[in-house]
N, C-alpha and C positions, 0 to 999 in steps of 0.2 A: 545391516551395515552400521557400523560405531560411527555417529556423527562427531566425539568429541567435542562436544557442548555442557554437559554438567557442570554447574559451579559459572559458566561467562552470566556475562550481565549482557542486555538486550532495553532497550527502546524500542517503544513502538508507538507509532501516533496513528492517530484516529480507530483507536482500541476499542473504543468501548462497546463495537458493533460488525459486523461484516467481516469484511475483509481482514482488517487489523486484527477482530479480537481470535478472528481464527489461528491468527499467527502466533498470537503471546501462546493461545493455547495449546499450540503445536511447540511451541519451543519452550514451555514450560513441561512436557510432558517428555523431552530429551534431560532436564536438569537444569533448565535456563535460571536466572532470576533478571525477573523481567517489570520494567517501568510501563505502566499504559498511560496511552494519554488521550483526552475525547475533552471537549470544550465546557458540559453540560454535568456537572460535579455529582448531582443522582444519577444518571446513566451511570458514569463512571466507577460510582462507588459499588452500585450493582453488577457491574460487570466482575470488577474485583474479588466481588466477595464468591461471586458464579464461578471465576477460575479457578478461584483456591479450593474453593469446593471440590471441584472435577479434578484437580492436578493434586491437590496440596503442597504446591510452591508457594515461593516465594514471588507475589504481587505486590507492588507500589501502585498507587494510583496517584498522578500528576495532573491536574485542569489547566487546563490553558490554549487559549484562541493562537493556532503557528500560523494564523495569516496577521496577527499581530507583530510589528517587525521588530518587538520587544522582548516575544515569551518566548522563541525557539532558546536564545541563549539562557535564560534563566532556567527553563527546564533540562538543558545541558548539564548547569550548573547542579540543580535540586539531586539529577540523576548520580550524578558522580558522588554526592554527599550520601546519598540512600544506600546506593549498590558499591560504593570504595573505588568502579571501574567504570569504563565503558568498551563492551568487545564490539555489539553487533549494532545498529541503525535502522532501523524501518522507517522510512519517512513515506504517509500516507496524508489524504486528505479528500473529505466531501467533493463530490465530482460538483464541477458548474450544473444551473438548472436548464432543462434542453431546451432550444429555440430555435430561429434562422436566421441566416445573416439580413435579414432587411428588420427584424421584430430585435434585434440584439442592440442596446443601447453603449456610448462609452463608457456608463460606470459599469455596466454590465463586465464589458473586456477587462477593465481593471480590477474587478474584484475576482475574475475567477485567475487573470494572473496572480493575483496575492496567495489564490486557494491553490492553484495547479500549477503552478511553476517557481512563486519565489519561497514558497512554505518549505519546498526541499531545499533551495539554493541555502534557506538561510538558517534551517535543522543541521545541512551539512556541515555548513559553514564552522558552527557555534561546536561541534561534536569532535570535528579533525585534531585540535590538540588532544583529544583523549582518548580517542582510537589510535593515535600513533602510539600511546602507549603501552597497548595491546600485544598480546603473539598473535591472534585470529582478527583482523580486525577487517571486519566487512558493513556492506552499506548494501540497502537493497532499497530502491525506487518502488513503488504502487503506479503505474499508469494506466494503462487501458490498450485493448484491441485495436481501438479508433486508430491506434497512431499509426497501421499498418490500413485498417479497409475502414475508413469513415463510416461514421453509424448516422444514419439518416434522425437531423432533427437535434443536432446534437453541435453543432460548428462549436461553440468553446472550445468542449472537452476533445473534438477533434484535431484542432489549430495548437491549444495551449500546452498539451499534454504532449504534441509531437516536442517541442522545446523540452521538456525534462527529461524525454529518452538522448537529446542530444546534450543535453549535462549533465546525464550518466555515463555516456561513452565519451567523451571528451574528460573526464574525471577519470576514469579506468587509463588513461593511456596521461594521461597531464600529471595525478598522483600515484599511480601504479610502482613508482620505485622507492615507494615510501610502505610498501606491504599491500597497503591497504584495497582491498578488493572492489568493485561497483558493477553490481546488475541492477535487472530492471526485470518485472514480469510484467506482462504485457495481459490482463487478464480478457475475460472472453466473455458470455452472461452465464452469471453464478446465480446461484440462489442466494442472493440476499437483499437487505431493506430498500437498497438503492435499484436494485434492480426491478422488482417489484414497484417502485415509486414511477420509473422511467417507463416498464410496461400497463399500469395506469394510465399515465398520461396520452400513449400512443391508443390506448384502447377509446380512450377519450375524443381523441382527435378522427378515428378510424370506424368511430360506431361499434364497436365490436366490444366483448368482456376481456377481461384480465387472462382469463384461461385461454381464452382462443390465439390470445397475442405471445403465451409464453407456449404454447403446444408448438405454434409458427415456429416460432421463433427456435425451440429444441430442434426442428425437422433441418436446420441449418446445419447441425452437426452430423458427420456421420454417427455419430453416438448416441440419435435421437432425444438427448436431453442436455436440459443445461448442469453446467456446474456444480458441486456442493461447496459450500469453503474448505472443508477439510481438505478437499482435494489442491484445491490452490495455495493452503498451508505447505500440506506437504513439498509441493514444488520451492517455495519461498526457505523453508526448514534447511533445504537442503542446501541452497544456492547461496546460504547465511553461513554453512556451515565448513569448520574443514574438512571435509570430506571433497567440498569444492575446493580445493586450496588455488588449483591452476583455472577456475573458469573465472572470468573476468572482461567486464565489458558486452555481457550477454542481454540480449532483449529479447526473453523468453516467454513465446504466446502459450497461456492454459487457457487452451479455447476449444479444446473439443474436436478440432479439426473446421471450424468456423472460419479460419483465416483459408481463403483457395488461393492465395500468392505461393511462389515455390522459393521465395527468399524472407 
């Protein structure tokens, strides 16, 4: 299938690892030229340099904290000057750290809103005049599973992340006649840093090793394993792209068959 992607420009936050950098690399490898963005300017720069390698596209690397309510617009700004455009949107970000609701503190809740729900409102925000100037212009949310079967151990990212699927689908139908497209993938357990970091700590808390918690934890899937990124690239590649031109307002789980809801 022809994505009609070579030549657009792409954003993408929280790149320099996981989930994110799966994406640049997936949509650099359609023709993308793509901006990354991660907080920590070595990651960063190594990531960059790892993409161009595998792709040899065209990578930017951009640093900057988007729970800062200053740098989503500025890296708006940096993008358009780099790449001439902006077609496509990935707005990601570090999941909250797991806890319960009686061990979760108020600065706690305020900071993982900054991270998981105002990081997008205000990437989106800062982007909308430049995506309307787009033909394809689409927006793709990072959430999580949680937002559908809460993951034990996790209240943030459960609570917080439901709020950004609903300023995904409220944007799909509030700017929808302006073009411009808005999903959401709803991911599932991937094999990546974050995920690994989460099944430590459960193994920790449960007595048990890392392997025992991630073998469990595949046995949830009928697919008996978890995710790779690629695999959750490729859902996101497409859902970015026009190829999708009429889907819009989608909250789509890559989760293996992990979610047992029939909606």
């Amino acid at each position: 299938m022809e994505l009609h992607l070579k030549g657009k420009s792409a954003f993408i936050a929280g790149a320099s690892r996981g989930l994110g950098y799966a994406v640049a690399r997936g949509l650099l490898l359609e023709g993308c030229r793509v901006v990354i963005n991660g907080r920590n300017n070595i990651n960063l720069d190594s990531a960059a340099a790892r993409l161009i390698n595998e792709t040899g596209g065209m990578v930017v690397p951009l640093s900057g904290d988007v729970t800062d309510p200053d740098v989503p617009a500025l890296l708006m700004r940096s993008t358009v000057d780099a790449l001439g455009s902006l077609d496509l949107l990935v707005t990601n970000s570090g999941g909250p750290p797991p806890g319960q609701f009686e061990n979760v503190a108020d600065a706690d809740w305020y900071k993982a809103i900054d991270s998981s729900l105002m990081s997008h409102v205000r990437l989106i925000r800062a982007a909308l005049p430049h995506l309307q100037d787009s033909e394809i212009p689409s927006v793709l949310t990072i959430t999580s599973i949680s937002v559908k079967q809460p993951i034990p151990n996790l209240i943030l990212s459960n609570s917080i992340r439901a709020a950004t699927v609903g300023l995904t689908k409220t944007l799909a139908l509030e700017i929808g006649h302006t073009g411009i497209r808005f999903n959401s993938i709803l991911p599932g357990w991937t094999t990546t840093e974050r995920v690994t970091e989460l099944l430590t700590n459960r193994a920790a808390q449960n007595g048990t090793t890392v392997e025992f918690e991630i073998a469990r934890q595949s046995s949830e899937s009928p697919l008996g394993r978890l995710a790779t990124p690629e695999e959750f690239a490729n859902a996101a590649v497409f859902l970015l792209s026009p190829a999708a031109s009429y889907i819009t307002g989608v909250m789509l789980t890559v989760d293996g068959g992990m979610y047992k809801g029939t909606l």
